[in-house]
C-alpha positions in Angstrom: -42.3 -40.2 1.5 -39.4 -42.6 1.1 -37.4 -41.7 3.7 -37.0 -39.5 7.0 -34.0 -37.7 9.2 -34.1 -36.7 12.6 -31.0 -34.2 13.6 -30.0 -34.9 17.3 -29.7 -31.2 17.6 -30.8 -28.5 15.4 -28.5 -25.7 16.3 -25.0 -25.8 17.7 -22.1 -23.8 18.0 -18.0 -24.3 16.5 -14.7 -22.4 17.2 -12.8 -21.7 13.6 -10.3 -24.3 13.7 -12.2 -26.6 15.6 -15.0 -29.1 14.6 -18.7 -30.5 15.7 -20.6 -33.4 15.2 -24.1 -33.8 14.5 -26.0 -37.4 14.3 -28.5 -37.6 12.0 -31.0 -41.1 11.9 -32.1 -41.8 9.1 -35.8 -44.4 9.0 -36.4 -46.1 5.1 -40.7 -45.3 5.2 -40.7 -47.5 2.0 -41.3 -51.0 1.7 -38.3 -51.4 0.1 -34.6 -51.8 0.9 -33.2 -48.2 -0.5 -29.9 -47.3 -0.5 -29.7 -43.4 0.5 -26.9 -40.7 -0.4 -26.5 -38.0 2.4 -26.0 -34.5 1.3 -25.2 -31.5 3.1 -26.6 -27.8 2.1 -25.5 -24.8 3.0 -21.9 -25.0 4.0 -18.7 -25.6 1.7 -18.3 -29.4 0.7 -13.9 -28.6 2.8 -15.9 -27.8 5.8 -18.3 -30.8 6.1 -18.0 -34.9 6.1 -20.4 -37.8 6.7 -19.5 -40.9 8.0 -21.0 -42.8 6.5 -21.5 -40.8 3.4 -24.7 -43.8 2.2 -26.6 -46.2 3.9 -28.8 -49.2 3.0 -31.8 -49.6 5.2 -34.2 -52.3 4.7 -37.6 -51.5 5.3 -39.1 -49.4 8.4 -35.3 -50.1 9.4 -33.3 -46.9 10.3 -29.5 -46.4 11.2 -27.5 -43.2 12.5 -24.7 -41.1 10.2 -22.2 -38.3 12.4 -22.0 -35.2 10.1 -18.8 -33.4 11.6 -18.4 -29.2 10.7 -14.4 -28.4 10.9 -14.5 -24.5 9.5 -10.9 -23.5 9.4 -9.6 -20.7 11.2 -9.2 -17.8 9.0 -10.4 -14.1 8.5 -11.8 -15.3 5.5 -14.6 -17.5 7.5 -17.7 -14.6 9.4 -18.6 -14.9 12.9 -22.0 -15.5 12.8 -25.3 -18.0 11.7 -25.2 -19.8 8.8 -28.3 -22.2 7.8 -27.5 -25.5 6.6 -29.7 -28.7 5.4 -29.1 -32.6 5.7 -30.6 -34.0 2.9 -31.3 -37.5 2.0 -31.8 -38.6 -1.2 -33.4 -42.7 -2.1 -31.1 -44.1 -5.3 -34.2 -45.5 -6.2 -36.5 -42.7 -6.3 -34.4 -39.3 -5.8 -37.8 -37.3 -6.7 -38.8 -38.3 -3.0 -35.6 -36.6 -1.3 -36.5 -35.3 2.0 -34.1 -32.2 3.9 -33.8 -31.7 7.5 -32.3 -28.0 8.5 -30.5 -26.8 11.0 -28.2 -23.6 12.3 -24.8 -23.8 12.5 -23.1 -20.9 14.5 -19.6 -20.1 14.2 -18.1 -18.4 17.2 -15.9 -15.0 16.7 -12.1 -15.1 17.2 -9.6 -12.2 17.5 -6.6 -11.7 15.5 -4.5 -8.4 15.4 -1.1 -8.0 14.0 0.2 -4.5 14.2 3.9 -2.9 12.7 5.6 0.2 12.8 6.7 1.0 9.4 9.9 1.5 9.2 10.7 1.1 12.5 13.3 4.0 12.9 13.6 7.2 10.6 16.2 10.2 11.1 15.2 13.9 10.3 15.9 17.6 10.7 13.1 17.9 12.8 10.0 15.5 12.1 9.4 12.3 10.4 6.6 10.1 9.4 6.1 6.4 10.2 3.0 4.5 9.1 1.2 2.0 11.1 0.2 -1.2 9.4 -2.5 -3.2 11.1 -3.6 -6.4 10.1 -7.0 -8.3 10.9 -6.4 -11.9 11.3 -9.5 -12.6 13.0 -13.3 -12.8 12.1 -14.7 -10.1 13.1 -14.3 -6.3 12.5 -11.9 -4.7 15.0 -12.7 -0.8 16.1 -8.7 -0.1 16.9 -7.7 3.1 19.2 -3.9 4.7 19.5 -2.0 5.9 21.8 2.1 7.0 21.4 4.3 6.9 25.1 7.8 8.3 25.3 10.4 9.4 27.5 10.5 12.6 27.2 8.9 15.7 26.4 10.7 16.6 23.5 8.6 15.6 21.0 4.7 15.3 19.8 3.2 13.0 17.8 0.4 13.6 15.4 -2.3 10.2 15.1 -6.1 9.6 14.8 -7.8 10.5 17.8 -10.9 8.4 16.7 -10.5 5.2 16.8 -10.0 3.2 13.4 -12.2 0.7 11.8 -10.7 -2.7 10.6 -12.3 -5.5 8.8 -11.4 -8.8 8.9 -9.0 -10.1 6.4 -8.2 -6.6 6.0 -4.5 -4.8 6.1 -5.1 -0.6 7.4 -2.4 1.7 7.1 -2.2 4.6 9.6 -0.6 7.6 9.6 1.8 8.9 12.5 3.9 12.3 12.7 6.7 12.4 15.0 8.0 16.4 14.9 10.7 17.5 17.5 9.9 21.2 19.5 13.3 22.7 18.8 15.9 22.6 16.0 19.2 20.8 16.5 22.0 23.6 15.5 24.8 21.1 15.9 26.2 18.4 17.9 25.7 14.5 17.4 22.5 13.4 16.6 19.4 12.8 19.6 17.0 9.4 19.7 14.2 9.9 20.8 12.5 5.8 21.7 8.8 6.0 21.5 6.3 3.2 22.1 3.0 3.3 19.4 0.0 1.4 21.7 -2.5 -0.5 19.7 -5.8 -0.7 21.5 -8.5 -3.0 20.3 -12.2 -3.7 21.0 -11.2 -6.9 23.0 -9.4 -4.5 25.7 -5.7 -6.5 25.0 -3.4 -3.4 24.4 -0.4 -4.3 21.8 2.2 -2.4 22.1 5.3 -1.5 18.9 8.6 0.1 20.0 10.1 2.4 17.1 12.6 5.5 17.2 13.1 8.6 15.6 16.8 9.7 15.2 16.8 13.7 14.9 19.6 15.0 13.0 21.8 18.5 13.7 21.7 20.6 10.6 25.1 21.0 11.0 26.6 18.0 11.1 30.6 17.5 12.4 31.1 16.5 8.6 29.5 19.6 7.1 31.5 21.6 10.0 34.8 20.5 9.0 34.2 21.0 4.8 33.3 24.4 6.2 36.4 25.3 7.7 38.4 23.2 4.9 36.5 25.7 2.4 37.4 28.6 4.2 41.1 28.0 4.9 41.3 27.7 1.4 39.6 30.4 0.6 42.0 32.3 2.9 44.8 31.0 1.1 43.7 32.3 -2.2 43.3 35.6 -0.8 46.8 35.3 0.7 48.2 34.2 -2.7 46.4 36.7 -4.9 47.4 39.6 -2.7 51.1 38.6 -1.7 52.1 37.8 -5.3 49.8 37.2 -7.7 48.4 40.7 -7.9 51.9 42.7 -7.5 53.0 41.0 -10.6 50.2 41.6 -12.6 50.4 45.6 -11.4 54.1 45.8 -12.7 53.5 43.8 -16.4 50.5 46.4 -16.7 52.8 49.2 -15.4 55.6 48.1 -17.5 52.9 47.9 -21.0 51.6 51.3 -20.3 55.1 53.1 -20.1 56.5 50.8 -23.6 53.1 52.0 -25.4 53.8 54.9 -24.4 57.9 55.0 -25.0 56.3 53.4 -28.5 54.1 56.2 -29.8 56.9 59.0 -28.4 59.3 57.2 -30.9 56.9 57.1 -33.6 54.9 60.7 -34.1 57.8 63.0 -32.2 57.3 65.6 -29.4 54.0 66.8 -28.6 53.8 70.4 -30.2 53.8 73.3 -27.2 51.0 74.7 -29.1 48.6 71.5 -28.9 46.2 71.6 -26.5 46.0 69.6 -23.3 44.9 66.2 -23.1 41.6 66.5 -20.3 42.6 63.2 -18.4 41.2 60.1 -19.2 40.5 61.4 -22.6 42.9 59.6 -25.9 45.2 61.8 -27.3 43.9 61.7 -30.8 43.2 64.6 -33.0 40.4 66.1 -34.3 38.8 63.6 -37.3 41.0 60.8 -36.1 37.8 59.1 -34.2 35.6 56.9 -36.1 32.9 58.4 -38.7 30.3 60.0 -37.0 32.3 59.8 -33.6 33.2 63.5 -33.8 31.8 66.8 -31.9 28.4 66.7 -32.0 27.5 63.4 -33.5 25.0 60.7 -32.3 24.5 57.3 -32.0 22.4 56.4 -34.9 18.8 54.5 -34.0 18.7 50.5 -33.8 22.7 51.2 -32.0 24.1 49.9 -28.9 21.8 50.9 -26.3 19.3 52.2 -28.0 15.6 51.3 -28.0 15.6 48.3 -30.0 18.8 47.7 -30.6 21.1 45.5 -28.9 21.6 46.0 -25.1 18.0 47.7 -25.0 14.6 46.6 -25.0 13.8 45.0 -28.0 10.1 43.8 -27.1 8.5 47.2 -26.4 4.4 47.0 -25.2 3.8 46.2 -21.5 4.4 42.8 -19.7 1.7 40.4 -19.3 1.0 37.2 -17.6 -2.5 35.0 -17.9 -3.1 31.3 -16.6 -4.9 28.4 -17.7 -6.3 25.7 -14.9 -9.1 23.2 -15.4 -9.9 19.3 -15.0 -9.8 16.3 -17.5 -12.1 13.3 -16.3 -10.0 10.1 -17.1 -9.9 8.3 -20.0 -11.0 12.0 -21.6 -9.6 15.4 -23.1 -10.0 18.7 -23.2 -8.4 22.4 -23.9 -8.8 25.7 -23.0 -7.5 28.3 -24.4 -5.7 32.8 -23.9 -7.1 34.7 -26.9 -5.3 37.4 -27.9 -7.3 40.8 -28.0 -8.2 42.3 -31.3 -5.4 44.8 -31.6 -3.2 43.5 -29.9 0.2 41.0 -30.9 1.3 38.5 -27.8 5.0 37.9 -27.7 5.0 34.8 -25.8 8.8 34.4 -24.2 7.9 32.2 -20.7 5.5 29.3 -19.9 5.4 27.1 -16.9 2.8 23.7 -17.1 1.7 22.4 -13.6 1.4 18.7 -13.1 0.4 19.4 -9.2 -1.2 15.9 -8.5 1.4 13.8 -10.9 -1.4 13.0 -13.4 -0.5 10.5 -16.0 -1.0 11.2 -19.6 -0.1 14.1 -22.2 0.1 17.5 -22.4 0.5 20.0 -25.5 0.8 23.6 -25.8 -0.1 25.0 -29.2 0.5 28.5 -29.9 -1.8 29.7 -33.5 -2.3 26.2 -34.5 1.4 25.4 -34.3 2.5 23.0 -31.6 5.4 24.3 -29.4 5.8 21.3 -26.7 4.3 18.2 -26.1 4.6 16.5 -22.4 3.8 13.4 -20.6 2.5 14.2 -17.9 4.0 11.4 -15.8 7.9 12.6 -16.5 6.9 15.5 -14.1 4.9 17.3 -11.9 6.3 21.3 -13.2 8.0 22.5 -16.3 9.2 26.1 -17.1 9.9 26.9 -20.9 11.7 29.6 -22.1 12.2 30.7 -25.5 15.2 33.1 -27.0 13.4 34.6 -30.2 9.7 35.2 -28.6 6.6 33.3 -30.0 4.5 35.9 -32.1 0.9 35.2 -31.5 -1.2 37.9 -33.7 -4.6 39.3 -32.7 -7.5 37.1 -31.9 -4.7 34.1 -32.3 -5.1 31.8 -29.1 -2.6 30.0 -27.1 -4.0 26.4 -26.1 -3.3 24.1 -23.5 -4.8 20.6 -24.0 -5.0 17.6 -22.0 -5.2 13.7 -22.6 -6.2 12.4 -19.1 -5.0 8.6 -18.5 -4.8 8.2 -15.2 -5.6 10.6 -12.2 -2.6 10.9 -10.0 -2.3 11.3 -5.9 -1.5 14.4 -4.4 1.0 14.5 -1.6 -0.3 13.3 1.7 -3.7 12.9 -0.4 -6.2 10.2 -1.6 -6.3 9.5 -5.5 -8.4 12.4 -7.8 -10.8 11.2 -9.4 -10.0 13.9 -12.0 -6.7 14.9 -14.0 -5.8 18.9 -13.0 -3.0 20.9 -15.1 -2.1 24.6 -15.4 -0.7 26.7 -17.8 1.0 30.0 -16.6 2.0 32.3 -20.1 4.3 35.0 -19.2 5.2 37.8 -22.4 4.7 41.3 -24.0 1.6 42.8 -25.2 1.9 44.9 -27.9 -0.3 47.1 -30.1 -2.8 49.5 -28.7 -6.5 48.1 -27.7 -9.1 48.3 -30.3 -11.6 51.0 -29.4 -15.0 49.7 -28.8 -17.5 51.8 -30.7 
């Protein structure tokens, strides 16, 4: 052995942000004069220095070096033991290096910043506020809440067990404020609330914020109101004080020169024609339009016939069916509505569901053909309707298929780990069932 260290103490204590100094002696056991290179283990090189940082020692001579810890004060830096080593190393023979250990605690410091975000919010009747908490110390804080305020007009909604924050960590918590009662009208009521942060270390914080409650009918919406309806008053006023006598006399006046007109043109009714019934045109027999006449009918496929314009022209019974499953991300899949053997699908209404805001695409094919393709990202529900119906024949298949990129975050909801869309089909089955045999 070359060489030997003594520590003066083998285990000592630092506040972050403060420092400690250790002396070391160091003997030279050769018979040599060795110059020696002091290392220290265990700790990062920012945290440590050695004055001197070498020493020349002749032999069975010895001399003293301070080695000085200075661990900054940040979360970043544990509470807690950490082993370190003083080693010395001979230039001339480093093989024979020689390390002394010791412990070096660091001592635990508290830190807590704590925010009401934002700090006031209006509503009808509730808003939510989120409380950001911040670890700045070196240890992990166990925080409890409490809300004060000075009234009973309103509740509050918080954790009830307390919530755990690790150092150099930011936690966000949630906080309902929800009035009891409904503002009709009137100006709008603040209600100051104090949120109380309450740590392990028993030193209570406390965060002023306000929530402003609105009246659902405001003095603004109250005066377009009554704007609205004095105009709508005068309207009325107009279209029954002039507006609609005048257009009773032009139609009065029109009737009696139609009539005047037709007097002049085909003569004096003969006494032997028969009455008019009232409401009925004065035209004779065969004057109508073909097939108009005594005891014709409207001809199938007409107005208002089955079929035909004004009725139904889908026939077969109204059906609905929907399509829900999951898409792991980074994956695909389909499923599919199968027409029954028999049976024709006239698809006229589909809805996709993008519930969680997934990200990615979606396609509906109806028979093999594509009708619509989606990104899923653009929205979270989409109705389609179409004017001429889709035709889907029997043992066709209407397919919804997904390309998951991304799982999306359901409202007031951690991230899925899985993509989830619908597909609701809304139409007219037609055909008769096949018969099983």
């Amino acid at each position: 052995m070359r060489a030997s260290a003594n520590l003066a103490s083998t285990s000592v204590s630092v506040a972050p942000g403060g420092s400690v100094e250790v002396p070391v002696t160091v003997r030279n056991a050769g018979d040599t004069v060795e110059a020696y290179q002091i290392e220290i283990l265990g700790v990062p090189d920012e945290w440590v220095s050695v004055q001197p940082p070498t020493l020349t020692l002749y032999p069975a001579g010895s001399d003293t070096v301070v080695v000085a810890f200075r661990p900054p004060r940040s979360a970043r830096v544990d509470a807690g033991d950490r082993t370190f080593g003083v080693r010395v190393v001979p230039s001339e023979y480093p093989d024979s290096a020689v390390v002394e250990e010791g412990v070096l605690t660091v001592e635990p410091f508290t830190e807590l910043g704590a925010q009401v975000q934002p700090p006031s919010r209006g509503g009808l009747r509730s808003a939510r506020y989120r409380v950001d908490l911040d670890n700045l110390g070196n240890v992990t804080e166990q925080v409890a809440f409490a809300v004060t305020e000075g009234t009973d007009q309103v509740t509050f909604a918080l954790p009830a067990a307390p919530v755990s924050v690790p150092n150099g960590t930011r936690v966000e918590t949630r906080l309902r404020v929800r009035a009891r009662r409904l503002l009709w009208w009137g100006a709008p009521r603040e209600y100051p609330f104090t949120v109380e942060v309450r740590p392990g270390d028993g030193q209570s914080r406390t965060i002023d914020a306000l929530f402003v409650q609105r009246p659902i009918f405001s003095p603004g919406l109250l005066k377009l109101l009554a704007a609205l309806l004095a105009l709508l008053l005068a309207l009325l006023a107009l279209w029954f004080g002039l507006l609609r006598p005048q257009v009773e006399s032009a139609a009065r006046e029109a009737v009696e020169a139609e009539n005047a007109r037709r007097v002049a043109q085909d003569g004096p009714q003969s006494p032997s024609a028969e009455p008019v019934p009232p409401g009925a045109s004065p035209s004779a027999p065969g004057d109508g339009a073909p097939g108009a006449g005594p005891g014709s009918t409207v001809p199938p496929g007409g107005p208002g016939a089955p079929g035909g314009p004004g009725g139904p022209a889908l026939g077969g019974e109204q059906f609905a069916a929907a399509i829900t499953f999951r898409t792991s991300p980074n994956g695909s899949a389909e499923r599919s509505y199968t027409v029954p053997e028999g049976r024709t699908f006239l698809l006229t209404d589909f809805l996709v569901d993008n519930v969680q805001g997934d990200e990615g695409t979606l396609t509906v094919t109806a028979n093999g053909v594509r009708v619509v393709t989606y990104a899923l990202e653009n929205f979270r529900n989409q109705d389609y309707h179409s004017v001429t119906p889709i035709r889907v024949p029997e043992r066709g298949r209407v397919t919804l298929t997904v390309v998951c990129r991304r799982p999306g975050q359901p409202v007031n909801a951690p991230r899925a780990t899985t993509c989830r869309e619908s597909l609701y089909l809304n139409g007219v089955l037609t055909g008769a069932p096949a018969e099983e045999d």
